[in-house]
N, C-alpha and C positions, 0 to 999 in steps of 0.2 A: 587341425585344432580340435581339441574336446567342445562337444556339441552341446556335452552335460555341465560344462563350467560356464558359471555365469556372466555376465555382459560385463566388462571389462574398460569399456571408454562411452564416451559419449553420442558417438556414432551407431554401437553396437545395441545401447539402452534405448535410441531412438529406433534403431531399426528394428526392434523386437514389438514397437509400441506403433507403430502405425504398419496395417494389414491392408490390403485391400479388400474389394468386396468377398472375394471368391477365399480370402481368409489365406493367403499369400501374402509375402511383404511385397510391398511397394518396389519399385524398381529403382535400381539402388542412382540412377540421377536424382529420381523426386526424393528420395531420402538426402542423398547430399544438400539436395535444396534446403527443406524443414530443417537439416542439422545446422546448415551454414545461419539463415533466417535466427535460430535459437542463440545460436554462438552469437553471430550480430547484436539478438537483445540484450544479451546476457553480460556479454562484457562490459559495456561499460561499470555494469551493476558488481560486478567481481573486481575489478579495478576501484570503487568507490569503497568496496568492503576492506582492502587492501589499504587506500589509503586512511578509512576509519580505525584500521588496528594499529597502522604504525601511527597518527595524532594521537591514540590514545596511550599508548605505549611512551609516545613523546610526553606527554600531560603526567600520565603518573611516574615517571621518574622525573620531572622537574617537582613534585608536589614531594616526593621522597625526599627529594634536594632541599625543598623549603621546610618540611618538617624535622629535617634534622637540623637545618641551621637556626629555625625559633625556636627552638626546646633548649638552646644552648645561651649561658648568659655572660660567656667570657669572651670579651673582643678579639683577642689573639683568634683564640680558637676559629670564633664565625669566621672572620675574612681569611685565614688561612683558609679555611673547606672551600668557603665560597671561592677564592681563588683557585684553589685545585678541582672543585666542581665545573667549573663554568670554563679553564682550561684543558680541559677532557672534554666536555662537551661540544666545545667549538671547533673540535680539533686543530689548536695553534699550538705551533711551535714552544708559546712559553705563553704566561699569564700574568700581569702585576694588579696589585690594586693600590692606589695611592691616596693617600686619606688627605683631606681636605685639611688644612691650618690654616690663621690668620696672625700674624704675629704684628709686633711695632711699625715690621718695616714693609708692610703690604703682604701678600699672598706668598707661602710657601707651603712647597706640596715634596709628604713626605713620604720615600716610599716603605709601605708598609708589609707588604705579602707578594713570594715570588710564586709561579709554579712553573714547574716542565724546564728549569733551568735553573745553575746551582747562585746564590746572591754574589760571587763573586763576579760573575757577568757582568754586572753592575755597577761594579765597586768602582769603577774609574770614571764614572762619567758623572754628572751632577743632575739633582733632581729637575725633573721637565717642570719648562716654566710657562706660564698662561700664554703660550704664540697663538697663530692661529689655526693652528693643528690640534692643539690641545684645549684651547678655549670654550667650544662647544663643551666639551665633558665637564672640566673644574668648574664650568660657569653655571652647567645644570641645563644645557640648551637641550641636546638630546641626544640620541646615538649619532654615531659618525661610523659608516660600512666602507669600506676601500676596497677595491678591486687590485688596485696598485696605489697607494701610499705615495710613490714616488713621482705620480703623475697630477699630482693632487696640486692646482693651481699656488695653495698653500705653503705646498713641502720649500723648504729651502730658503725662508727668506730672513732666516735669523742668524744673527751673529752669536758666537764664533764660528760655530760647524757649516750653517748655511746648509741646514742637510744632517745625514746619518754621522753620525762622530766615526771619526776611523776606531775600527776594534766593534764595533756595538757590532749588536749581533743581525743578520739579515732581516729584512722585513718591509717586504712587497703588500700581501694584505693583511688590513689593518681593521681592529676593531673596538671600538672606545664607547663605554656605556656609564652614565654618570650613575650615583646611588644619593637618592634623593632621601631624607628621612618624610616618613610619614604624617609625623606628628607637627612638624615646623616648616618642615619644605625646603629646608637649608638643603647643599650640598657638600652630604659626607664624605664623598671620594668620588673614585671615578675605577673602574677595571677598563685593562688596555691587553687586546690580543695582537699577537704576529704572527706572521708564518712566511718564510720562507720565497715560497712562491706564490704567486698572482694568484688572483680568482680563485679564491681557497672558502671565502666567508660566504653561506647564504642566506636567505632569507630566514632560515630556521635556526640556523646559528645566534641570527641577532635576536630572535624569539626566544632561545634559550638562555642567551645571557643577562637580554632583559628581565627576562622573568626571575634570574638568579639573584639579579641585582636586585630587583624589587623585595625577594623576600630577605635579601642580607639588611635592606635599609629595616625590614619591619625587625631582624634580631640587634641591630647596631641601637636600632633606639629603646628596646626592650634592654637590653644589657647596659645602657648610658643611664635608664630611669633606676636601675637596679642598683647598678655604683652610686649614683646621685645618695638615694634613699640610705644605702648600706654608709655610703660616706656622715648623713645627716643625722641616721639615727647614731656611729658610731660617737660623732662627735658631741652631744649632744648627750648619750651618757657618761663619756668621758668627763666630760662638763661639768659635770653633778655628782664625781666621786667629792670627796671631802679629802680636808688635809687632816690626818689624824695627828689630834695635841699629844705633846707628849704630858704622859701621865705618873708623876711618881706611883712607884713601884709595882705598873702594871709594863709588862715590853709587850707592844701590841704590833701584832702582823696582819697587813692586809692583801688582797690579791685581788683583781678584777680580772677576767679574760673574758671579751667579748667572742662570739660564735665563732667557733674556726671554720664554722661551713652556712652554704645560705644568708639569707638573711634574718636567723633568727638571734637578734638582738636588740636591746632596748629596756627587755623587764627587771631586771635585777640589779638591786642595789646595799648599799651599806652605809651604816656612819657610824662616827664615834665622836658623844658626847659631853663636853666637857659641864656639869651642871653647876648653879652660883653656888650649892652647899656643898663644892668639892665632891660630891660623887662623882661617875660617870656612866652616862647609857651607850648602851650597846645594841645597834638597829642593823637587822638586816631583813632583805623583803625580794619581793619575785612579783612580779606585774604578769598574769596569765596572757601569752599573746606577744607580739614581734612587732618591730618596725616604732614608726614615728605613733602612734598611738601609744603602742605599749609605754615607748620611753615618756610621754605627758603625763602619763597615768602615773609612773612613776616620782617623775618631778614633783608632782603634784602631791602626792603620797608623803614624799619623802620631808616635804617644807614645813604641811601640817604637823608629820610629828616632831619636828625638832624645833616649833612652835610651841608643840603643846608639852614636848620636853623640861624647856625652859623655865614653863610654871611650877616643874617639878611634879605635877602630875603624879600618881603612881602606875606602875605598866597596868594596869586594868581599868583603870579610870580611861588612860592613854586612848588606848585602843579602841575603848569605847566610844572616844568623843569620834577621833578620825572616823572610827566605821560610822557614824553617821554621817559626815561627811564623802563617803566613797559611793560613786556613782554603784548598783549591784551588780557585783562581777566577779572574779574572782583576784583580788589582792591579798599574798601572804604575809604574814610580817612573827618577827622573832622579836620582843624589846626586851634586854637585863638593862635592870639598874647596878652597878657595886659599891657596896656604901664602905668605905676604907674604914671605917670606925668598928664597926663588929665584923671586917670580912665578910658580910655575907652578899649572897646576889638575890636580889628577888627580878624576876618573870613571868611576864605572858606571851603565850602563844597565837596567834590569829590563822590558824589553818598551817602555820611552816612544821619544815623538817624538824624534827627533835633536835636539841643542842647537844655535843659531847663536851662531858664536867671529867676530869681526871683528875681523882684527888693524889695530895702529895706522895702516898707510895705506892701508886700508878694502876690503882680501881680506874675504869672507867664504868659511867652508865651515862645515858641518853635520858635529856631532861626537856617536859616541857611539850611529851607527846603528847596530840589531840588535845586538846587542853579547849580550843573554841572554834569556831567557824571562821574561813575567811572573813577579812575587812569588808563591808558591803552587805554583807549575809550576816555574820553573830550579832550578836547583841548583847552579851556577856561575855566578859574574859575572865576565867579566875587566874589568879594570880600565886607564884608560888615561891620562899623564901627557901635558900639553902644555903651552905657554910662554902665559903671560897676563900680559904686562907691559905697563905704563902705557899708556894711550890705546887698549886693544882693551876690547871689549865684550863682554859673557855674554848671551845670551838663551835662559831656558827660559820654556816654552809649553805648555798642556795643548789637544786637540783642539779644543773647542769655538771655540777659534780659526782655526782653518786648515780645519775641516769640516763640512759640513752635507748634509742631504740632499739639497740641489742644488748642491753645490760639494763636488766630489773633494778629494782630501785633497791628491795629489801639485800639482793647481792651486792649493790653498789657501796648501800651503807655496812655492811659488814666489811668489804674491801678499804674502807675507810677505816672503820676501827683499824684492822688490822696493819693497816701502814702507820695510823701513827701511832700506834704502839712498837712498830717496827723504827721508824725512825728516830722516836724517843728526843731528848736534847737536841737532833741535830735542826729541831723544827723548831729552833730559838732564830736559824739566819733563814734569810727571806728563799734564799738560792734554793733551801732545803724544799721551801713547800712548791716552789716549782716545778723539782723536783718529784714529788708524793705526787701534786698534780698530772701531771706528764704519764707515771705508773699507774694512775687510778685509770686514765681516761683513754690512755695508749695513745696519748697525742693527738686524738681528734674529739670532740666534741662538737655536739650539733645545737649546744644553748649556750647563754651567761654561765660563767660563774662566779660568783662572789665570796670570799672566805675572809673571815676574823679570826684571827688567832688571840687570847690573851691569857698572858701569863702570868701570874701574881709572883711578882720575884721577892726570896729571902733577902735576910738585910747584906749576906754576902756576893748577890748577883748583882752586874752593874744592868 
């Protein structure tokens, strides 16, 4: 051996480190000794170190596990992963998770997510019903760990099978974890593992699945609150569209689409006017903000003016009384009046998008820009009259059309011009601005949109 290469194991590092007096090493029993003595301390402490990195190694891939399944707000989604999570985890054969129901006719448990086996597996046997194998889980008692399933004082005492159904697939051990939600304590579901062979499940297993489960019950209830709200606020603007009168010889088109993505809906709105001197107003508005607030905001917004419509008001008187009624925030509003008598439209602006006027041989410009401060904030609206007679067009527009977070606004609104100049006539049927919609937005948008179309029809349009 090289005398000049350095000490190499444990034995060689101690024997260079203790000398005797005469400056000689030790003789190599009393070194065996010190080394053995060391070794003895040591271990245990290297074994503890061992099992601190595999706990913790254990900890952050369940915490990986949990934060991917609460950053997610679609149910399909979570209990698939969490099933396919938590059956990789366990190492079982297969994984289901069956979601909690209560119907007319008592408790039915329906299965919702397979993993590690194809749902055909399945398909012939009927959903498991509250025995006393499965009760602990559906009932929220607590885990159930099996060694053997089939030795389980339990197993076998229910009709028809009495037992495993012929065809179902093997399973010796067993492992059943209810998912409790956080918020209510109810019992969501329940995940069920199998395997094959015996003494398969341990201690760490049911720690992993507990744990899995725990954090699917915190995204099943974060994703339940998210439908509830998306459900409440959608309904609830729906609620509050208006049925637009028909109006001699105006063809009015309207469009609502609620957010195709998230939950941002609830701020935008529209109506159409029928006023007692035969005019009609023309309202559309944008509530800054999402959800069940936004949309009160809105409500609220919307009754005022068609309140204060009815007195006849003019749009700047309009606006003015509302904005002192709006809490400060930011509320946008558009108001035309059209008086059939001279064709004309007069409007104010309250902070909205400028309107598109297309006169009858097919000028367009944008009217009505900056004109005042949102509702809440201005305190004056001026007011502006122009000619809308036969054969020009009205378009108001709320943002979720012309913006998004990859598409600038001042682009948006020019891509608007541009289509309905492109579409021309065909934006007389509803299908067409569907249509226009659908190409401006590429089919996703991430807000409201609300759109008025109106038309002044000549005496030969129906």
């Amino acid at each position: 051996m090289d005398s000049s290469a350095g000490p190499t194991t444990v034995a060689e590092v101690v024997g260079r480190c203790f000398l005797g007096d005469d400056g000689e090493p030790v003789t190599v029993e009393t070194r065996r000794r010190i080394v053995a003595s060391i070794e003895e301390a040591v271990s245990p402490l290297v074994e503890l170190i061992d099992r601190l990195r595999t706990e913790a190694a254990l900890i952050d891939g369940l915490h990986s596990v949990g934060r991917r399944l609460t950053s997610q707000l679609d149910i399909d989604r979570i209990v698939q992963d969490a099933t396919d999570s938590a059956t990789k985890a366990t190492g079982a054969d297969f994984g289901a998770f069956f979601y909690n129901l209560v119907d007319q006719f008592g408790e039915s448990y329906t299965l919702y997510t397979l993993s590690g086996v194809p749902r055909e597996a399945f398909s012939k046997f009927p959903m498991p019903r509250n025995t006393e194998i499965f009760a602990p889980t559906f009932d929220g008692v607590g885990t159930v760990r099996s060694d053997d399933i089939v030795q389980n004082p339990g197993f076998g005492k229910n009709a028809p099978y009495y037992g495993m159904p012929e065809g179902h697939l093997p399973v010796r051990s067993y492992l059943a974890v209810p998912v409790l939600s956080p918020t209510s304590g109810k019992v969501l579901g329940g995940f069920f593992f199998g395997h094959a062979e015996p003494g398969r499940f341990t201690e760490r297993h049911e720690y992993l699945a507990e744990g899995i489960a725990g954090y699917s019950a915190i995204a099943l209830d974060n994703a339940r609150l998210y439908e509830q709200e998306r459900t409440l606020v959608a309904e609830l603007s729906r609620s509050m569209l208006p049925d637009v009168p028909e109006i001699p010889g105006l063809r009015i088109i309207t469009r609502y689409l609620p957010a195709a993505t998230g939950i941002n809906i609830g701020g935008d709105w529209f109506d159409v006017i029928r006023l007692p001197s035969g005019r009609t107003a023309f309202v559309i508005g944008d509530v800054v903000g999402h959800g069940v607030a936004a949309a009160t905001v809105m409500g609220q917004t919307r009754t005022a003016i068609r309140s204060y419509a009815l007195l006849e008001l003019c749009p700047s008187d309009l606006l003015r009384h509302v904005s002192q009624l709006t809490e400060p925030g930011f509320v946008t509003c558009f108001y035309a009046v059209h008086d059939p008598e001279d064709h004309s439209l007069t409007y104010a602006n309250a902070g909205h998008l400028p309107a598109l006027l297309k006169d009858p041989d097919g000028r367009i410009e944008q009217i009505g820009e900056a004109l005042a401060a949102p509702l809440g904030v201005g305190v004056e609206f001026p007011q502006r009259t122009t000619s809308f007679p036969p054969g020009a067009d009205l378009v108001l527009y709320t943002d979720g059309l012309v913006e998004s977070p990859a598409r600038d606004l001042t682009l948006g609104i020019g891509r608007l011009l541009d289509a309905f100049l492109a579409f021309g006539d065909r934006l007389g049927a509803a299908a067409a601005w569907d249509d226009l919609i659908k190409e401006i937005t590429h089919n996703r948008h991430d807000d409201d949109i609300a759109v008025i179309h109106v038309h002044h029809t000549t005496g030969g349009e129906e």
